[in-house]
N, CA, C and O of each residue as an XYZ file, in Angstrom:
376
protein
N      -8.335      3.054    -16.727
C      -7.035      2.655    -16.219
C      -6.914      3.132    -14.770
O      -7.261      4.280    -14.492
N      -6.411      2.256    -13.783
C      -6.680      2.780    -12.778
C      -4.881      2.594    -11.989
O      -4.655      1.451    -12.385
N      -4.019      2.865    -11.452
C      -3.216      3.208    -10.772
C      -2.706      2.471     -9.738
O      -3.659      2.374     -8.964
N      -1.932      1.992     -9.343
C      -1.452      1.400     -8.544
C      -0.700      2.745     -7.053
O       0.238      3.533     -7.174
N      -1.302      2.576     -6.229
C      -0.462      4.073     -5.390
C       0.419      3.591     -4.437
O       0.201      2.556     -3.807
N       1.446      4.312     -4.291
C       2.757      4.463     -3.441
C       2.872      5.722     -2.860
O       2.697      6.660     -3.637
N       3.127      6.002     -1.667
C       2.968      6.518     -0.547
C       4.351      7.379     -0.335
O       4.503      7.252      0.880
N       5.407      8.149     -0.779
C       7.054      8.831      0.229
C       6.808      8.457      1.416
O       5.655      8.530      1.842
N       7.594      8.092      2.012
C       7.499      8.475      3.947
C       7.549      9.502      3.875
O       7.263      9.822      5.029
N       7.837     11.074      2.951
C       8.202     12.325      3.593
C       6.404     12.790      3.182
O       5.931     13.661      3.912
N       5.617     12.306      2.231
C       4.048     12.380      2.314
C       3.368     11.517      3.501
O       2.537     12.034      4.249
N       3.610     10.713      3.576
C       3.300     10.045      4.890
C       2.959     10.914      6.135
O       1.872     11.250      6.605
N       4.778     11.277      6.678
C       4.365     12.319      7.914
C       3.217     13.413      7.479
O       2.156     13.628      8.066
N       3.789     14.138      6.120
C       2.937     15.265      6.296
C       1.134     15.160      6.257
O       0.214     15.892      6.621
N       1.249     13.915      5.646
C      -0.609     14.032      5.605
C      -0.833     13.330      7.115
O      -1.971     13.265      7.581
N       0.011     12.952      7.646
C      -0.063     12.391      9.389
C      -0.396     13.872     10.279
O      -1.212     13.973     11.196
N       0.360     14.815      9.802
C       0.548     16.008     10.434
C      -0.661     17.011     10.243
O      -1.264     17.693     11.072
N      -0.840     16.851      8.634
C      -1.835     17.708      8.191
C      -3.272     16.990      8.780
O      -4.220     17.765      8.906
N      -3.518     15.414      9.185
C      -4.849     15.295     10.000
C      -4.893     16.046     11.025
O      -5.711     16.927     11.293
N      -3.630     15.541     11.842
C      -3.574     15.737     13.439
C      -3.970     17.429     13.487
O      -4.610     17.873     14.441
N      -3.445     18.448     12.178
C      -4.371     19.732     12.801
C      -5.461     20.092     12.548
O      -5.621     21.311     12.608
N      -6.473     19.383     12.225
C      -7.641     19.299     12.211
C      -7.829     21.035     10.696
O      -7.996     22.246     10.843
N      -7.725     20.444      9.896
C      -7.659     21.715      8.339
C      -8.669     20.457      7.926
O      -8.369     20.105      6.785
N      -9.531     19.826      8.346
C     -10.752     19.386      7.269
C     -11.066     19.644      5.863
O     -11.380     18.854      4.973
N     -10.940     20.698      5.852
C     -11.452     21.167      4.634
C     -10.295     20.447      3.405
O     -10.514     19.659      2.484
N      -8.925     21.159      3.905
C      -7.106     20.549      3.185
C      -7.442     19.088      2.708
O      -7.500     18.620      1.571
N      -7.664     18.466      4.052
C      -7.774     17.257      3.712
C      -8.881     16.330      3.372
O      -8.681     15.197      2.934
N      -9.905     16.775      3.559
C     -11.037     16.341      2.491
C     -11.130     16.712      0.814
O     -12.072     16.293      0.141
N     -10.152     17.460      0.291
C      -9.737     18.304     -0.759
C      -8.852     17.837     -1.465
O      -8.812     17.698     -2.687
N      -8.138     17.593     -0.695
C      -6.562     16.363     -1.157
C      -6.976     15.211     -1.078
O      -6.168     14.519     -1.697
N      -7.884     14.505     -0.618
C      -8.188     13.381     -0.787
C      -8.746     12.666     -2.487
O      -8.606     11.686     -3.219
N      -9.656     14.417     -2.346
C     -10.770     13.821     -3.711
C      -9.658     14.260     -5.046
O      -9.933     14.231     -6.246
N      -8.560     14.598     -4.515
C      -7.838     14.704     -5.953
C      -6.900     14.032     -6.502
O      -6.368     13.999     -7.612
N      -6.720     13.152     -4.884
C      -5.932     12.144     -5.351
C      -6.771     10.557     -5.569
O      -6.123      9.620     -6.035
N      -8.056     10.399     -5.237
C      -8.750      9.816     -6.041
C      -8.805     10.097     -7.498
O      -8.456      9.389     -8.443
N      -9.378     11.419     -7.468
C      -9.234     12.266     -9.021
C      -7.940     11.378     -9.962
O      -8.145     10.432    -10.722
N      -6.522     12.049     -9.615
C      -5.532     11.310    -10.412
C      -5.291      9.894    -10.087
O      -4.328      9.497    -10.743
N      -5.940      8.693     -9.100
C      -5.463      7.859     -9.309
C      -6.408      6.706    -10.176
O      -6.128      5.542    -10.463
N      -7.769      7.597    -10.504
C      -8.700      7.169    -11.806
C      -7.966      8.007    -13.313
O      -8.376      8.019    -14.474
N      -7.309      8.352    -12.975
C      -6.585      9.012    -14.289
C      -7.427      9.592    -14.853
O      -8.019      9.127    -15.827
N      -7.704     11.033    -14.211
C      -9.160     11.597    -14.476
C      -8.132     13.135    -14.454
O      -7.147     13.342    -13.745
N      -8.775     14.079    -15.501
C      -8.251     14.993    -15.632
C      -8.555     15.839    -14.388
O      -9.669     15.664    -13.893
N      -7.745     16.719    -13.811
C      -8.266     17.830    -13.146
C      -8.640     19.323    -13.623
O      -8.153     19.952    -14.563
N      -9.511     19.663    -12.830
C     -10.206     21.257    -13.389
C      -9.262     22.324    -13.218
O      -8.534     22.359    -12.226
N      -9.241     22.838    -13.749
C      -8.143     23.948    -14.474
C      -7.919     24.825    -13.055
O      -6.852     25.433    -12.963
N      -8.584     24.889    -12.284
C      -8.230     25.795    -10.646
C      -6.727     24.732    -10.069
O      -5.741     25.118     -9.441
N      -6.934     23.854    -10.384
C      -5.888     23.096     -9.686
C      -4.623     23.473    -10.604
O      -3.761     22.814    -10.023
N      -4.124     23.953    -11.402
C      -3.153     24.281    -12.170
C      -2.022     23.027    -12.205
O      -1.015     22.813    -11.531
N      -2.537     22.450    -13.085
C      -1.257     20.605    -12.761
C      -0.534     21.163    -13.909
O      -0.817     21.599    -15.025
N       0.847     20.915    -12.966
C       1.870     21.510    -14.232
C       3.205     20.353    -13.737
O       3.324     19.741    -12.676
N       3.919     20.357    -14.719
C       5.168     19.504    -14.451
C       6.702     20.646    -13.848
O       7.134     21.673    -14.370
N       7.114     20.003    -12.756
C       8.552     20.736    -12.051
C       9.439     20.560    -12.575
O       9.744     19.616    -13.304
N      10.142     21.684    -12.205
C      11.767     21.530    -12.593
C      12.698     21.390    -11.665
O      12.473     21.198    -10.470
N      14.134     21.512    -12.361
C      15.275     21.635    -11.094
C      15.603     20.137    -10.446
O      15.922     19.147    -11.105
N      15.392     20.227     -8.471
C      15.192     19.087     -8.148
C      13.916     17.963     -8.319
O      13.951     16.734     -8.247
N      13.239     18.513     -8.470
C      12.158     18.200     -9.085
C      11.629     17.858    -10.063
O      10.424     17.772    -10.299
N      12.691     17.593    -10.838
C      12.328     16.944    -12.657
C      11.885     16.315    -12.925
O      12.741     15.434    -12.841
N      10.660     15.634    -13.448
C       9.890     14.249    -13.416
C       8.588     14.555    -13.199
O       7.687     14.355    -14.013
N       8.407     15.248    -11.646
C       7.332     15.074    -11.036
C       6.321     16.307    -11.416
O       6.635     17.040    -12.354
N       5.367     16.487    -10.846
C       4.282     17.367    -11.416
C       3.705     17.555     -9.952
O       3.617     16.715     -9.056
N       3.278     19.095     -9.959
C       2.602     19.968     -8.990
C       1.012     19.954     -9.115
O       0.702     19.889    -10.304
N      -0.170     19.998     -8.209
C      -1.158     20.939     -8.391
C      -1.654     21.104     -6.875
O      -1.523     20.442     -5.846
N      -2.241     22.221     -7.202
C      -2.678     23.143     -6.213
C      -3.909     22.567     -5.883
O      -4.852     22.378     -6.652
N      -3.833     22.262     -4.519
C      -5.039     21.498     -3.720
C      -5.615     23.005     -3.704
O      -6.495     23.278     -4.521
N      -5.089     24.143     -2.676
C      -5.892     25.237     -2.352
C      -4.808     26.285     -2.964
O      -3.802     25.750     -3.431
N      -4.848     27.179     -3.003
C      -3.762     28.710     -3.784
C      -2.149     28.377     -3.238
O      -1.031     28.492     -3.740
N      -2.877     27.739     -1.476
C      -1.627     27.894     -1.354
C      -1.042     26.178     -0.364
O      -0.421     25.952      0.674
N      -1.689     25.351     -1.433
C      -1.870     24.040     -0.643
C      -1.124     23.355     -1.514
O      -1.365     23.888     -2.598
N      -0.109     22.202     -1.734
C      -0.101     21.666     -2.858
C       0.289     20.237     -2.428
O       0.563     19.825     -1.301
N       0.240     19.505     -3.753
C       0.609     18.039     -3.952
C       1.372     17.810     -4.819
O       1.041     18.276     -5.909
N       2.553     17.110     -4.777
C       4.188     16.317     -5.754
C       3.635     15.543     -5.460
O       3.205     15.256     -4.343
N       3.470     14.723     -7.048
C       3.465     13.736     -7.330
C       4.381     13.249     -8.430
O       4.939     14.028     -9.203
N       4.521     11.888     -8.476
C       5.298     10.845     -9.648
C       4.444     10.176    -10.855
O       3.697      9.475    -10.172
N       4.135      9.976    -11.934
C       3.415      8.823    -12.169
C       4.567      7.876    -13.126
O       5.234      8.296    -14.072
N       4.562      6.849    -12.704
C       5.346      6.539    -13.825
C       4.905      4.847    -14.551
O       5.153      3.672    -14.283
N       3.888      5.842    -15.901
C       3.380      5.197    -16.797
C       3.756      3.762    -17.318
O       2.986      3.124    -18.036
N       4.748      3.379    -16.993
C       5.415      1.908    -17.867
C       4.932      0.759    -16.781
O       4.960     -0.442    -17.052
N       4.610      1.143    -15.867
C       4.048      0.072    -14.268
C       3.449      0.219    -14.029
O       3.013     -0.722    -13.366
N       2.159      1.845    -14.123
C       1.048      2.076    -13.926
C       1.117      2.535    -12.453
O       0.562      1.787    -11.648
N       1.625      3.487    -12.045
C       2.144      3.602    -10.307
C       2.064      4.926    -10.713
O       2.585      5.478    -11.682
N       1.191      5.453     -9.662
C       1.180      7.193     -8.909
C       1.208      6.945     -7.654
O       0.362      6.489     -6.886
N       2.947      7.513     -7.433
C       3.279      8.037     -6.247
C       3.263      9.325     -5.670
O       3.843     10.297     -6.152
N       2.626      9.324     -4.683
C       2.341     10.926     -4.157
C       3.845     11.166     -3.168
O       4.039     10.376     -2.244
N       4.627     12.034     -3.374
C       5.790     12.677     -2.625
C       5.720     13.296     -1.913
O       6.247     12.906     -0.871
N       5.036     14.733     -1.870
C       4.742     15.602     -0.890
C       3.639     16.045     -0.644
O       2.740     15.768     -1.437
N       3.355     16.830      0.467
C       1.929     17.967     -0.148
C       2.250     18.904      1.482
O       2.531     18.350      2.544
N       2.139     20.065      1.319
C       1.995     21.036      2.065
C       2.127     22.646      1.162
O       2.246     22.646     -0.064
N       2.091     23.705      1.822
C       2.174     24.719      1.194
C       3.691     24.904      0.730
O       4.651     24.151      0.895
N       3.587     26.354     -0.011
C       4.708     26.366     -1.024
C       6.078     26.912      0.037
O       7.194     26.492     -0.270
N       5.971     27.681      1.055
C       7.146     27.606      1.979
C       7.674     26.625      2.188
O       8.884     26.514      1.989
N       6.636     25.245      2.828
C       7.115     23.949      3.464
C       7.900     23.345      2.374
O       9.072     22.971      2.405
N       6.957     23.309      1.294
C       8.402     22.422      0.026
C       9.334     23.017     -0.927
O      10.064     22.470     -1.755
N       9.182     24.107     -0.675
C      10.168     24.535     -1.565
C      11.234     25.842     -0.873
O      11.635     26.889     -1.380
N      11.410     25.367      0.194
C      12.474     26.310      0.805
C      13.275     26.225      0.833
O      13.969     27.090      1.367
């Protein structure tokens, strides 16, 4: 099963932002995991994918690096993973 993907504008800028500072590593990392979930492929237990709360109800977290992360949506009835955010845990959750 493979995924249909949708993009936030507020993921947009940041993976715009996160090229422009040259973190290679971030973003060669976040790439292969969002390939990873958009083959609907489990991830390895370092990435800790867990589902949010609060404002965040719905969506689900995992940890690109300890202190790197990715919000995402999937919503199963249309077959659509939307990626929302990704930066560290100051940037989204302050």
């Amino acid at each position: 099963m493979y995924y249909k993907l949708r993009y936030s504008s507020r993921f947009k800028r940041q993976y715009k932002k996160l090229c422009r500072s040259g973190q290679n590593r971030i973003v060669t990392e976040l790439i292969k995991i969002m390939n990873f979930l958009a083959d609907n492929k489990r991830l390895p237990e370092k990435n800790f994918v867990h589902k949010l709360s609060g404002e965040f109800e719905g969506f689900y977290e995992c940890h690109i690096f300890p202190d790197w992360l990715l919000i995402y949506r999937v919503y199963e009835d249309i077959l659509v993973l939307e990626f929302v955010a990704t930066g560290t845990h100051a940037e989204l959750f302050e």
